[in-house]
N, C-alpha and C positions, 0 to 999 in steps of 0.2 A: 213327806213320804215320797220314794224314788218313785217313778213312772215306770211302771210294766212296759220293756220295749217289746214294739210290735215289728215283726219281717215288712220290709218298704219295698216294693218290686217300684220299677221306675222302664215303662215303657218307652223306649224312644232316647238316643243321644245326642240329640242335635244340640243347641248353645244352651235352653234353658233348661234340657233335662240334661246335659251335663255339669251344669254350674250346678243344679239342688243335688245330685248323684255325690259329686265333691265333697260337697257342704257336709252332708250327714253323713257320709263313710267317715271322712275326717274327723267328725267329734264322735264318730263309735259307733250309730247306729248301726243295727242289721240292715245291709244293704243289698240288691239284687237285682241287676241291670239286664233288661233286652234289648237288643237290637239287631238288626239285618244283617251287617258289616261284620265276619267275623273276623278280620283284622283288624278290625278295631276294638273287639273284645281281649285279643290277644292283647293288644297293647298295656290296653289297661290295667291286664293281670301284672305284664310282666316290670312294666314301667310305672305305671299310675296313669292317673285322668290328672292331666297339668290344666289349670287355671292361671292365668297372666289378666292383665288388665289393672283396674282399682281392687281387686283381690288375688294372691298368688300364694294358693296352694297346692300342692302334688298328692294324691290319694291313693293306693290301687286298692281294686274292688276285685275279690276272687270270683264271684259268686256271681256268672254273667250267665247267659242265655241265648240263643239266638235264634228262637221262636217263643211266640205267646204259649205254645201247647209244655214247650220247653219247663216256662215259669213256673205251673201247677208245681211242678217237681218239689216249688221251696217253699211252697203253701203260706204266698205271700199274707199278710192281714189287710195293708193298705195298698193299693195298686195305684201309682199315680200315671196317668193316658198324661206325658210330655212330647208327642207328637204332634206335626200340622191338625188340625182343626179338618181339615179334608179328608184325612186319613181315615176319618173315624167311621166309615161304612165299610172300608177293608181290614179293619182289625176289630171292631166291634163284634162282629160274628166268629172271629177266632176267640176274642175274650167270653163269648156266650159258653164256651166249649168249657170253659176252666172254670167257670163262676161257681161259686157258694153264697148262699143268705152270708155269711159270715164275714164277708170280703167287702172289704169300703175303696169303692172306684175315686178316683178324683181327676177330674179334668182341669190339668195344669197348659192352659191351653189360651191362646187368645179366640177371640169370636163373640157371637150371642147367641145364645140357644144350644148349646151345647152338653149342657146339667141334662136339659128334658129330651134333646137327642139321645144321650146314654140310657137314659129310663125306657123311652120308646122303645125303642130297638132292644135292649134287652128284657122288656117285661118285668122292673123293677119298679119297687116306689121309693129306693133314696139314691141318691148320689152327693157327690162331691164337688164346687169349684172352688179352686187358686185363682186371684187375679195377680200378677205376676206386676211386681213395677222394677221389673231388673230386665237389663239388654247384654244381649252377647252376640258372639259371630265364633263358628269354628273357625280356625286357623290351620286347620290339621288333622289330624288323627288321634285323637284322645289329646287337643289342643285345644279349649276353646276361650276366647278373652271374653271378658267382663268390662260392656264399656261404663255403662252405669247403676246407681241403685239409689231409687226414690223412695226409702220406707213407707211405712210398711208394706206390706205383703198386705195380700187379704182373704179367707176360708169364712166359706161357708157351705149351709146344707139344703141340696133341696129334695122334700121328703113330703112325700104325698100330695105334688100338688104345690107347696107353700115354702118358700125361704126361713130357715132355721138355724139355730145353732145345737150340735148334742154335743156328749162326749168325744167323735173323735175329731172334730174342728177345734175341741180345746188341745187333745192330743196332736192334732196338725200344726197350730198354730204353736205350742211351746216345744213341739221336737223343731219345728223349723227356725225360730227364735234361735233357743239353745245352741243350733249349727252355723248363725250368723247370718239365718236371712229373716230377720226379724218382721213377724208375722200377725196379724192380728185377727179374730176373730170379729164375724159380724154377723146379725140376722137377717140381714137383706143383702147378700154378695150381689144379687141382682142390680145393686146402681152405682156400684163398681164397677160393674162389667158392661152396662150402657155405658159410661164415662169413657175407661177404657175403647171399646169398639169404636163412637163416636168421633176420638182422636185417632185409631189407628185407621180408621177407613178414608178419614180429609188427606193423609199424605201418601198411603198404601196402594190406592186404586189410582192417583195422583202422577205418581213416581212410576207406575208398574206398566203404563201408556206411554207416558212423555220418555222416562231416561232419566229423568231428576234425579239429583240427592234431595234430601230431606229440605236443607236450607237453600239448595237453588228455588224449591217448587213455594217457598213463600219470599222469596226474595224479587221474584218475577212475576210481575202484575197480573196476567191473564192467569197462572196456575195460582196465585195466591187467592184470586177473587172466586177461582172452583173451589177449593179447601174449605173456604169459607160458606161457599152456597154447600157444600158437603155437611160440614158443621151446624148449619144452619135448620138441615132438612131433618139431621137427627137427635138434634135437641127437639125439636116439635113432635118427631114420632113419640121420642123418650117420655115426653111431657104427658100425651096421649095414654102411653103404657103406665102411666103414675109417677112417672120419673123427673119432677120440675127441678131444674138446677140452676134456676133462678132468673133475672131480666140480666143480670151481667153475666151471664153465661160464656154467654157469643163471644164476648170479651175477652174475658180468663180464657177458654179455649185457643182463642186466637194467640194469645200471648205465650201457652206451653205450647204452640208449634211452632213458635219462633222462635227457640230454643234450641230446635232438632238440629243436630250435627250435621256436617258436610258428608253424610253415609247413604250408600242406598237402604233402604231398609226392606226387610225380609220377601216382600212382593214380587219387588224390582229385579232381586235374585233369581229369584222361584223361573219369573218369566223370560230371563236371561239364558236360566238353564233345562228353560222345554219343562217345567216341571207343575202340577197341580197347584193352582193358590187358593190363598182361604178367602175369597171373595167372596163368594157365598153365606158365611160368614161374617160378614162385614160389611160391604155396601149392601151387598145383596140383603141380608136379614135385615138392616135397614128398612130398604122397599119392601119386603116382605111385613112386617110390623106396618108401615103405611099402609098398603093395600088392605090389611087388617081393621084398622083405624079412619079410611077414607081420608088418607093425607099425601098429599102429589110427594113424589120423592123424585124429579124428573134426572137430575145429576146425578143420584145416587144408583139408578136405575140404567142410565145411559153408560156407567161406568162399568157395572158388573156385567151388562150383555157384550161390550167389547172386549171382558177381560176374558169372559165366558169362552168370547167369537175365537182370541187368541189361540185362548188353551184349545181350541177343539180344533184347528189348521195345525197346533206341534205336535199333538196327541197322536193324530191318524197315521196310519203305517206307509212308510215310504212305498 
């Protein structure tokens, strides 16, 4: 039996809400783009959203926005938040504005904590996370490349409290599959999303200090041996929160970040260009889950107060 398509609104254009933007206008779905940048909406109408990299397609999307208040207009079904992980206390209370019971949010987002951050803050009891194992970077203006893609994907629910799967994680995972970013469903997105956080925060708070690319900051002794006391600190919290990933952990982890490309990665940008990172999210909820747990996070801790110290010296007004 065909799948009832639902309206996708897709908050946010940066690399990985333009790559799934792509993805599903191209195979048909109903698609519904917001962003800040009306030139960049413009673009997309008139040109398409180009993807290059290990995928190259060109899509346009008619049906753009450039406000949250905007969106209600198209009476999205599924809202997926593909914005920084930071963002979500300035846009969060514009999405309170548009919200229906009716409306399935989903944070396509790196971070932890971020399913029960959306509940919070809007007085709900379900939400939605993507753990995302695709990487991109804009290039441009409704440009963005695709450097890699580690299948699957991964959707889940958390509703009431507890990690689940319903109908639209099934509906997530086979519209996202069917578009080519092949996706899976699971009942506990939650150790995926330790996983994930635990390797982006050994090279992201790393890199967004030092200047590193990815593969400088394990290739040189003293930042490889932080990476690792990083890795170290959030396997033990993880462990604590239920999440044992095994005695070769340490190991395996060490090994997918000697992998990481000669690239800055999204941090080391962010603070390049004066702009909010998602540390707090990262190292930061780390030591936040330790303090929780009664487990020293001292690296991880040391890292998001300097990254903290940064952003609050670029932030303040000349």
């Amino acid at each position: 039996m065909a799948r009832k398509k639902s309206t996708i609104g897709i908050i946010g254009l940066g690399p990985m809400g333009s790559i799934l933007a792509a993805h599903l206008a191209k195979h048909g779905e109903d698609v519904v783009v917001e962003d800040i940048v009306e030139e960049l909406l413009i673009i997309i109408k008139e040109k398409g959203l180009d993807i290059s990299g290990i995928r190259k397609l060109t899509t346009k999307i008619d049906r753009t926005c450039k406000s949250i208040s905007e969106l209600s207009n198209f009476n999205p079904d599924i809202i997926f938040i593909a914005t920084k992980a930071c963002i979500l206390k300035v846009i969060l209370p514009e999405i309170k504005k548009i919200y229906s019971p009716e409306m399935k949010l989903v944070s396509f987002q790196n971070g932890l904590g971020n399913e029960q951050f959306i509940n919070e803050m809007l007085g709900i009891d379900t939400s939605y996370r993507v753990v995302i194992n695709y990487a991109g970077n804009n290039i441009g203006l409704g440009k963005a490349q695709m450097n890699w893609f580690q299948p699957p994907n991964f959707v889940g629910s958390f509703s009431k409290g507890k990690y689940t799967v319903d109908g639209t994680t099934k509906y997530i995972a086979a519209t996202m599959t069917a578009s080519g970013l092949m996706t899976e469903e699971t009942p506990d997105i939650k150790r995926h999303v330790w996983k994930k956080t635990i390797l982006n925060s050994a090279l992201c708070s790393i890199c967004a200090i030092t200047g590193e690319t990815m593969k400088e900051a394990m290739e040189l002794k003293h930042s490889r041996t932080l990476a690792m006391d990083i890795l170290g600190e959030g396997l033990a919290v993880a462990k604590a929160d239920g999440y044992d990933f095994g005695l070769g952990a340490l190991k395996q982890f060490t090994s997918y970040l000697e992998k990481g490309g000669n690239h800055k990665p999204s941090m080391l940008i962010d603070v390049e260009n004066k702009r909010p990172t998602e540390v707090d999210f990262m190292s930061g909820a780390i030591s936040f889950y330790g303090e929780k747990y009664g487990i020293a996070t001292p690296v991880n801790s040391t890292f998001t107060k300097l990254l903290k110290t940064i952003e609050t010296r670029y932030s303040k007004p000349s």
